[in-house]
DRENLO-495074 format. One record per residue (C-alpha): chain; x, y, z; residue number from 1. Coordinates in nm, 4 decimals, decimal comma. Layout:
# residues N
ch A; px X; py Y; pz Z; i NUM $
...
//
This chain:
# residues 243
ch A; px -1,0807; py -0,6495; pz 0,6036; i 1 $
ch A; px -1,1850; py -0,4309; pz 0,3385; i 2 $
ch A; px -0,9888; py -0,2284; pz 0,0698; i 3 $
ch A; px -1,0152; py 0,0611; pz -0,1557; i 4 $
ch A; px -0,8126; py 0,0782; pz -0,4663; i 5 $
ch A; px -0,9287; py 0,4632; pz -0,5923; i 6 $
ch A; px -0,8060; py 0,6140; pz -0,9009; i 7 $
ch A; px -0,6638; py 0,9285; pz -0,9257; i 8 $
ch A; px -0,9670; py 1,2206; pz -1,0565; i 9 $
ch A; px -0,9235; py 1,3343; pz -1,4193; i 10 $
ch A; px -0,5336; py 1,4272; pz -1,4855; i 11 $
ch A; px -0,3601; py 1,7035; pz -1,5983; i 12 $
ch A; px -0,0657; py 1,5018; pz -1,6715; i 13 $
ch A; px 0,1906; py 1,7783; pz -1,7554; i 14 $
ch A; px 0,1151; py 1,9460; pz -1,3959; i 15 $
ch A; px 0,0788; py 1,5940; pz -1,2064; i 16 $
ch A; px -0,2510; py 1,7408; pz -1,0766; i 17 $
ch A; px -0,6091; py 1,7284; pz -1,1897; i 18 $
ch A; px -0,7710; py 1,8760; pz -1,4228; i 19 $
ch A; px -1,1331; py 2,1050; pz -1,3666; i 20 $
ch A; px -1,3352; py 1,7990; pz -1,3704; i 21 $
ch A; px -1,0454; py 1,5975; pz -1,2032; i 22 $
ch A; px -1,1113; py 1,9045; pz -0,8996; i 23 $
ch A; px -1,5095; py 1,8527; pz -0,9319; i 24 $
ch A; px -1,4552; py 1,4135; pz -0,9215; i 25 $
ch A; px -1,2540; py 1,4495; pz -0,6090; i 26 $
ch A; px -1,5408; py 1,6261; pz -0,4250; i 27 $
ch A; px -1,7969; py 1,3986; pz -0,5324; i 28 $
ch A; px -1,5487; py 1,1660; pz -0,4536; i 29 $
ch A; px -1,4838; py 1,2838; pz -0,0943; i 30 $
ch A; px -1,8686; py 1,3133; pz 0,0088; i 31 $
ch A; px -1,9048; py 0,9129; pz -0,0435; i 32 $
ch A; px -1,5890; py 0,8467; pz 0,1409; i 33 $
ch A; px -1,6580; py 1,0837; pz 0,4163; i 34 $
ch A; px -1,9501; py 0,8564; pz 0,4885; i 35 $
ch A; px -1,7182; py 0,5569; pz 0,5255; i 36 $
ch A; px -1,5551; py 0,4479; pz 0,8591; i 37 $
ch A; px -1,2253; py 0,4187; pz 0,7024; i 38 $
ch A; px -0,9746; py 0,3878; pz 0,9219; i 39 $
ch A; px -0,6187; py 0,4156; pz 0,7614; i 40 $
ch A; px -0,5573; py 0,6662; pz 0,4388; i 41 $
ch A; px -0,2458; py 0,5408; pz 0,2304; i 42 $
ch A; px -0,1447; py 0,7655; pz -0,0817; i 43 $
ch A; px 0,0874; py 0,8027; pz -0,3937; i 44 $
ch A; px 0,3300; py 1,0662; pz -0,3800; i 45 $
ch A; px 0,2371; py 1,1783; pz -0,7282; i 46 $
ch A; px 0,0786; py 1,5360; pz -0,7228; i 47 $
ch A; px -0,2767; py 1,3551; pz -0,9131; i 48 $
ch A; px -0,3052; py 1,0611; pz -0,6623; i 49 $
ch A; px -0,2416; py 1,3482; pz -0,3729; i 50 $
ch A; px -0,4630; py 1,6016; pz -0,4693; i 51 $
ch A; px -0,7634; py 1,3687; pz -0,5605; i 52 $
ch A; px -0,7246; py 1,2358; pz -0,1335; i 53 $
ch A; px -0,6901; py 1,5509; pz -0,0373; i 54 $
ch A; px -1,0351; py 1,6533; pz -0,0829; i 55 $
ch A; px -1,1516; py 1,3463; pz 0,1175; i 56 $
ch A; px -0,8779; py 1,4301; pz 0,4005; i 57 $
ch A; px -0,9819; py 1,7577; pz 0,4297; i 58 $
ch A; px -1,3487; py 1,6457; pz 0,4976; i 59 $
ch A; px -1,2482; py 1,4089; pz 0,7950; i 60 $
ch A; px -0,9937; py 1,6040; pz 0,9141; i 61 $
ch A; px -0,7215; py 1,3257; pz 0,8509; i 62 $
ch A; px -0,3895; py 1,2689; pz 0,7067; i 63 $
ch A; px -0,2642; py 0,9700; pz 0,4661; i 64 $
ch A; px 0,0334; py 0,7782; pz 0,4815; i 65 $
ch A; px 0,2403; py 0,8336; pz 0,1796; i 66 $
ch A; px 0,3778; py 0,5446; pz 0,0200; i 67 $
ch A; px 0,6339; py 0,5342; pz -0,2609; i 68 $
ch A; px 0,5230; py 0,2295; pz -0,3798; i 69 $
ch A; px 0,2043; py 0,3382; pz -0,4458; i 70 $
ch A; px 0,3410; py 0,5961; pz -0,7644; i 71 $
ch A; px 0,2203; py 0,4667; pz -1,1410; i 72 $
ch A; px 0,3613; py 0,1597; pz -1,1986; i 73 $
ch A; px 0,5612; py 0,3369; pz -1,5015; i 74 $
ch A; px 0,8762; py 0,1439; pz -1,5775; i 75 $
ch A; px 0,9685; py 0,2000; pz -1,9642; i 76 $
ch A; px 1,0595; py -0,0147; pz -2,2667; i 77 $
ch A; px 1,0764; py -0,0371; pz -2,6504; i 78 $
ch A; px 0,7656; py -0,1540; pz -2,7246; i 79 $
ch A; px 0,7593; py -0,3938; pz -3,0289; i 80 $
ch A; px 0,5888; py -0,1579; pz -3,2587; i 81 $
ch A; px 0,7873; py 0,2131; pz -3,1065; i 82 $
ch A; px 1,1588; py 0,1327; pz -3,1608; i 83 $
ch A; px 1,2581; py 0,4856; pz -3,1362; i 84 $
ch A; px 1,1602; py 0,5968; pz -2,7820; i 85 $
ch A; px 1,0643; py 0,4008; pz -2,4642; i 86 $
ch A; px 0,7157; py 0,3637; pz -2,3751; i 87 $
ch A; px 0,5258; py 0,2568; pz -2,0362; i 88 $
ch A; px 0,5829; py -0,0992; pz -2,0298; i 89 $
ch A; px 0,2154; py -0,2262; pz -1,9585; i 90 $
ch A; px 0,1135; py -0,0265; pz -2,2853; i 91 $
ch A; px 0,1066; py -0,2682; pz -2,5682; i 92 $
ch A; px -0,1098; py -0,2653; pz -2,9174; i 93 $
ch A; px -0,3768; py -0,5758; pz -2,8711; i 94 $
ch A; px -0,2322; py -0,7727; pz -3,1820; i 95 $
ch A; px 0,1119; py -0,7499; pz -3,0746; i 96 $
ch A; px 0,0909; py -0,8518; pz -2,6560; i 97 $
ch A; px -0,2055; py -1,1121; pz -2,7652; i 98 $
ch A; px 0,0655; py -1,3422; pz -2,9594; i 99 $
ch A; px 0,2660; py -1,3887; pz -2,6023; i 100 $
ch A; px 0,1190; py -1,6734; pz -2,4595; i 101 $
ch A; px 0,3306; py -1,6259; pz -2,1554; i 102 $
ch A; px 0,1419; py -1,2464; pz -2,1118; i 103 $
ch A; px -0,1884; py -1,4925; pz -2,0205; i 104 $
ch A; px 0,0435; py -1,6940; pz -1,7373; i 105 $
ch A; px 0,0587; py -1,5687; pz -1,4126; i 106 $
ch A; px 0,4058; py -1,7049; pz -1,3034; i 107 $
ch A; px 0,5839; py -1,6285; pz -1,7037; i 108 $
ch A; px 0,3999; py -1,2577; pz -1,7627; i 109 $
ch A; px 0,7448; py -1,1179; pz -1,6774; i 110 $
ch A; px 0,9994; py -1,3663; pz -1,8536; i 111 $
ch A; px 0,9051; py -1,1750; pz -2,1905; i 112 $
ch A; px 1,3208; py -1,0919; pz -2,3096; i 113 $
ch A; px 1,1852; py -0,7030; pz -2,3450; i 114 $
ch A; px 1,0423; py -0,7395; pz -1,9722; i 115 $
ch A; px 1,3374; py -0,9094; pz -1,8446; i 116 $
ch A; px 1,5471; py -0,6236; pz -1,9884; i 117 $
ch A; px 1,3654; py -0,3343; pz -1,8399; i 118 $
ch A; px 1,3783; py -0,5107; pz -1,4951; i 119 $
ch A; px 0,9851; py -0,5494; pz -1,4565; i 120 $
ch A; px 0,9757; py -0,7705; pz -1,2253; i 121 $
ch A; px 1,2041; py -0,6709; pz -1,0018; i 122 $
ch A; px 0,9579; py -0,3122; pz -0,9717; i 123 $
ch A; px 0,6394; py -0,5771; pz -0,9341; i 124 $
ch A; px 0,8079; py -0,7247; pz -0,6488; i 125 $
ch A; px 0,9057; py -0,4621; pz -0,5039; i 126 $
ch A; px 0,5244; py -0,3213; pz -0,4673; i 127 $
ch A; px 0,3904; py -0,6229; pz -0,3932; i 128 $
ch A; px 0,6124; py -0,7387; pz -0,1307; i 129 $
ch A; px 0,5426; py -0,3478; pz 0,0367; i 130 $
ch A; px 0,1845; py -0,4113; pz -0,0047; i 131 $
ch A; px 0,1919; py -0,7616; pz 0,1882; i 132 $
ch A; px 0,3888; py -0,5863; pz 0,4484; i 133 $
ch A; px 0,1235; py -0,3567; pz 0,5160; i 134 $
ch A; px -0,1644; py -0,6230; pz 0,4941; i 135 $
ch A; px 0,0459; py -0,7792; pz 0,7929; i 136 $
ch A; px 0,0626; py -0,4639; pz 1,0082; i 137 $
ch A; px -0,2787; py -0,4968; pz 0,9796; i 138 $
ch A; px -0,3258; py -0,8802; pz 1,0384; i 139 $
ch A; px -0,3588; py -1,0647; pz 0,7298; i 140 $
ch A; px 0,0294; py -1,2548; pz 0,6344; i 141 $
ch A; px 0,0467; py -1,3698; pz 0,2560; i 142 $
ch A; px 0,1141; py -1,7683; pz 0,2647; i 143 $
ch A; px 0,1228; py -1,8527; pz -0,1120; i 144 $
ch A; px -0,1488; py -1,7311; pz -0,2514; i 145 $
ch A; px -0,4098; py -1,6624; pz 0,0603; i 146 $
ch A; px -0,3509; py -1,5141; pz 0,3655; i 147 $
ch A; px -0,3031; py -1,6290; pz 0,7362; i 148 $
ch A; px -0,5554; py -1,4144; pz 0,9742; i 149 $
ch A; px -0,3157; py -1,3203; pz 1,2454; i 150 $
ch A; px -0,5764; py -1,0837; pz 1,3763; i 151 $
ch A; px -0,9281; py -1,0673; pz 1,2281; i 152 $
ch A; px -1,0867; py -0,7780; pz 1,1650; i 153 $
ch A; px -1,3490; py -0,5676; pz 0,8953; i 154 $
ch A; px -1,1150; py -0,2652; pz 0,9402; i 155 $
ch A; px -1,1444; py -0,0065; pz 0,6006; i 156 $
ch A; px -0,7848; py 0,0765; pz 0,4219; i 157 $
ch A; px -0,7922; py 0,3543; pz 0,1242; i 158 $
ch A; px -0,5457; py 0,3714; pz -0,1494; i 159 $
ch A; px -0,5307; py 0,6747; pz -0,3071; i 160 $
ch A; px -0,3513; py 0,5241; pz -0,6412; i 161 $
ch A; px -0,3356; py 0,5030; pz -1,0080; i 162 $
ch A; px -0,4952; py 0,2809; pz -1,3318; i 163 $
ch A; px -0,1556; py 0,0653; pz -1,3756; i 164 $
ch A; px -0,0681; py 0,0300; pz -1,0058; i 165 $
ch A; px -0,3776; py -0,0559; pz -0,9143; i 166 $
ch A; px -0,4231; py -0,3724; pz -1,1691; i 167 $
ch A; px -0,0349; py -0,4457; pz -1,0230; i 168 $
ch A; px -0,2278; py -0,4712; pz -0,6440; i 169 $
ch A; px -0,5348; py -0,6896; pz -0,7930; i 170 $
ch A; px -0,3138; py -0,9011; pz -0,9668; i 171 $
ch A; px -0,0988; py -1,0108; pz -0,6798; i 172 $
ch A; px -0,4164; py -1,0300; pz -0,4332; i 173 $
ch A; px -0,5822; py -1,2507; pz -0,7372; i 174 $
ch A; px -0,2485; py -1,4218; pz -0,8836; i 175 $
ch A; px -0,3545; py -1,3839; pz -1,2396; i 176 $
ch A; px -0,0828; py -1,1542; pz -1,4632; i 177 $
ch A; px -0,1219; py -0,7883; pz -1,4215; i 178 $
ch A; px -0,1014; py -0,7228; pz -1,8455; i 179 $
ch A; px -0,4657; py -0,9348; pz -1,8404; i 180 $
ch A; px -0,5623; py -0,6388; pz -1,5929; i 181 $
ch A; px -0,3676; py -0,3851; pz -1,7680; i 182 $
ch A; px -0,5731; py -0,4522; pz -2,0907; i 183 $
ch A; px -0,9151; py -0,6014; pz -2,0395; i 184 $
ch A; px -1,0339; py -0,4062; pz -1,7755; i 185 $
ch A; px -1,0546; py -0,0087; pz -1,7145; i 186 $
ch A; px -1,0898; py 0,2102; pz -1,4242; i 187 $
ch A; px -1,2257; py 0,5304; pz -1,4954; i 188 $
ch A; px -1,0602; py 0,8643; pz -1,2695; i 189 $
ch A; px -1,1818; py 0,8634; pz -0,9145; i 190 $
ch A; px -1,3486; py 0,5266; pz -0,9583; i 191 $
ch A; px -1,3132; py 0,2802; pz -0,6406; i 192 $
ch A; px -1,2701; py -0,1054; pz -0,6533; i 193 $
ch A; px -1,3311; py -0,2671; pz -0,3216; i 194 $
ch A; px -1,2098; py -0,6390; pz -0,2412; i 195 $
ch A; px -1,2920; py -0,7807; pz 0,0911; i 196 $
ch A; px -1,1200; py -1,0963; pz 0,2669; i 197 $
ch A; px -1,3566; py -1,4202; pz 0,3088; i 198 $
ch A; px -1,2686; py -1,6516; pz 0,6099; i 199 $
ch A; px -1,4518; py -1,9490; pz 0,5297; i 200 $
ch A; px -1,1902; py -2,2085; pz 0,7332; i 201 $
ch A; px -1,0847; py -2,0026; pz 1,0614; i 202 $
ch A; px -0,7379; py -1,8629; pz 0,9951; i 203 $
ch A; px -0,7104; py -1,8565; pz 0,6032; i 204 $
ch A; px -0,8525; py -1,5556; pz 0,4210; i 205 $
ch A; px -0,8981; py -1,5076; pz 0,0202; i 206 $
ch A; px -0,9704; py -1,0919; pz -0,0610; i 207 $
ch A; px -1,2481; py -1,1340; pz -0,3089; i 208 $
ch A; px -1,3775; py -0,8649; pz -0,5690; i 209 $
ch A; px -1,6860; py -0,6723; pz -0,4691; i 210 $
ch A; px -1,7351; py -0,4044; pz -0,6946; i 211 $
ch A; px -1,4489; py -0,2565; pz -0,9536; i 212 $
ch A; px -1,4387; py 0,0637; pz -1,0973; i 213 $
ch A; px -1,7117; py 0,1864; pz -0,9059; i 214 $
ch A; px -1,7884; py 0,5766; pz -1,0286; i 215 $
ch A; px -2,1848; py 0,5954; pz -0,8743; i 216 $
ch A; px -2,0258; py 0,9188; pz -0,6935; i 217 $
ch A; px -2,0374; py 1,0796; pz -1,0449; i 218 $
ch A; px -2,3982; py 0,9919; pz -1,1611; i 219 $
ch A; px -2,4997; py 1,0857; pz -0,8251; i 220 $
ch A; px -2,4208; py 1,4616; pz -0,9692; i 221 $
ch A; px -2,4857; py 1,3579; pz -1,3304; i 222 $
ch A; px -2,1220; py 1,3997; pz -1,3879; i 223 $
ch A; px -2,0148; py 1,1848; pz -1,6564; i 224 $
ch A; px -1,6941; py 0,9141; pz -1,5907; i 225 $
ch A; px -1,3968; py 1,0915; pz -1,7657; i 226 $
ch A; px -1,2002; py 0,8685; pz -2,0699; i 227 $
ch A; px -0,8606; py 0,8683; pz -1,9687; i 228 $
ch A; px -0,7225; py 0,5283; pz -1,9609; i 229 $
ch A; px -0,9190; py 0,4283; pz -2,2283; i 230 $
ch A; px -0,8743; py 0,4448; pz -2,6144; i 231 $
ch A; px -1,1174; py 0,5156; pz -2,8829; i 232 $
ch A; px -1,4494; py 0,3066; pz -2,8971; i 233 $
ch A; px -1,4681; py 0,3038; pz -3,3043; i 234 $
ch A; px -1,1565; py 0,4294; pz -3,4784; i 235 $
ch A; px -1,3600; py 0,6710; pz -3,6690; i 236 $
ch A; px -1,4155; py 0,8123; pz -3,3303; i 237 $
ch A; px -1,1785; py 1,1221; pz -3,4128; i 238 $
ch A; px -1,2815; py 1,3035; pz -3,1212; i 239 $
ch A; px -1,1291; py 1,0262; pz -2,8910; i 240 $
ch A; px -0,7602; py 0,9145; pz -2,8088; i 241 $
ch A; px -0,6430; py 0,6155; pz -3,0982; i 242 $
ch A; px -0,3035; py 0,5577; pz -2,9202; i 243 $
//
């Protein structure tokens, strides 16, 4: 089985929709999908995650699933270094989430006091735990950490998702904690990771990375990758987002 985690296209996030070039990613977007034999279409509810598929679904002439628990993961906290508002809780300054060893640990990520507070975990298991349910409609039943094959198959699933919820999905399919995701890699709008199972013993199945963040759809029209989710390169980049 194969997988498509796909960012939302450029945001406009005070609309929840996309932006001119968010518009112009989708349809680039939508001519390599079209191509695809993909044969279920699952989507956030959010208005960026929706409009970015719909360009693809109007193409094929299909309709996606909608799935709450496919919305940015965005559950809030005081973040060490912001004490007087709440920010998104994966959004930490490198010197400050760095000094948590338990950040690095897959099974202690979440035991972090400001975490516990905010109820992360109980919002990671609650996506997670929808995701495996779907990965067993479709034959593959999470049994620790790798997956019984209940019924075999190189069938395509697309995600039509975010930047945060996506790292949320690779770190559960990987078991490694989600805030090494959330900060040391980057998926540029309308980019597409694939992972794909491996069966090497009949009956046990691993989903192993492929490609991530893939944007050729862009060059393709000499479009360049947009920068959201990312920060500045240099700090005297002025023209670029510092925090």
């Amino acid at each position: 089985m194969e997988l498509l985690i796909i960012r939302h296209g450029d945001p406009d996030y005070t609309i929840d929709s996309l932006t001119e070039k968010g518009w112009r990613e989708a349809e680039y977007l939508s001519e390599k999908l079209a191509k695809m034999e993909i044969k279920e279409f699952y989507v956030s509810p959010m208005g960026r995650a929706k409009d970015t598929a719909s360009c693809t679904l109007k193409k094929v002439g299909r309709e996606a699933t909608v799935c709450p628990w496919l919305r940015e993961f965005s559950v809030q906290i005081q973040r060490p270094d912001v004490s007087e508002k709440e920010m998104i809780a994966w959004d930490w300054l490198p010197q400050d989430w760095t000094k948590e060893p338990a950040f690095y640990d897959c099974d202690s990520w979440w035991k972090v006091p400001v975490f516990r507070q905010a109820k992360v975990k109980e919002e990671y298991d609650w996506v997670t735990e929808n995701f495996d349910r779907l990965l067993a409609e479709h034959g593959y039943v999470r049994e620790e950490n790798c997956y019984r094959v209940k019924k075999e198959n190189k069938d395509k699933l697309a995600f039509f998702c975010h930047f945060g919820l996506g790292c949320v999905l690779l770190s559960h399919l990987f078991h490694v904690s989600p805030m090494v995701l959330w900060h040391h890699f980057v998926a540029a709008p309308s980019s597409v990771t694939t992972v794909v199972t491996e069966e090497r013993r009949e009956g046990i199945a691993q989903f192993r990375m492929r490609s991530y963040g893939d944007v050729s759809h862009l060059y393709v029209h000499r479009e360049e990758s947009a920068f959201a989710a990312r920060f500045c390169e240099t700090y005297s980049s002025f023209d670029e987002r510092h925090d």
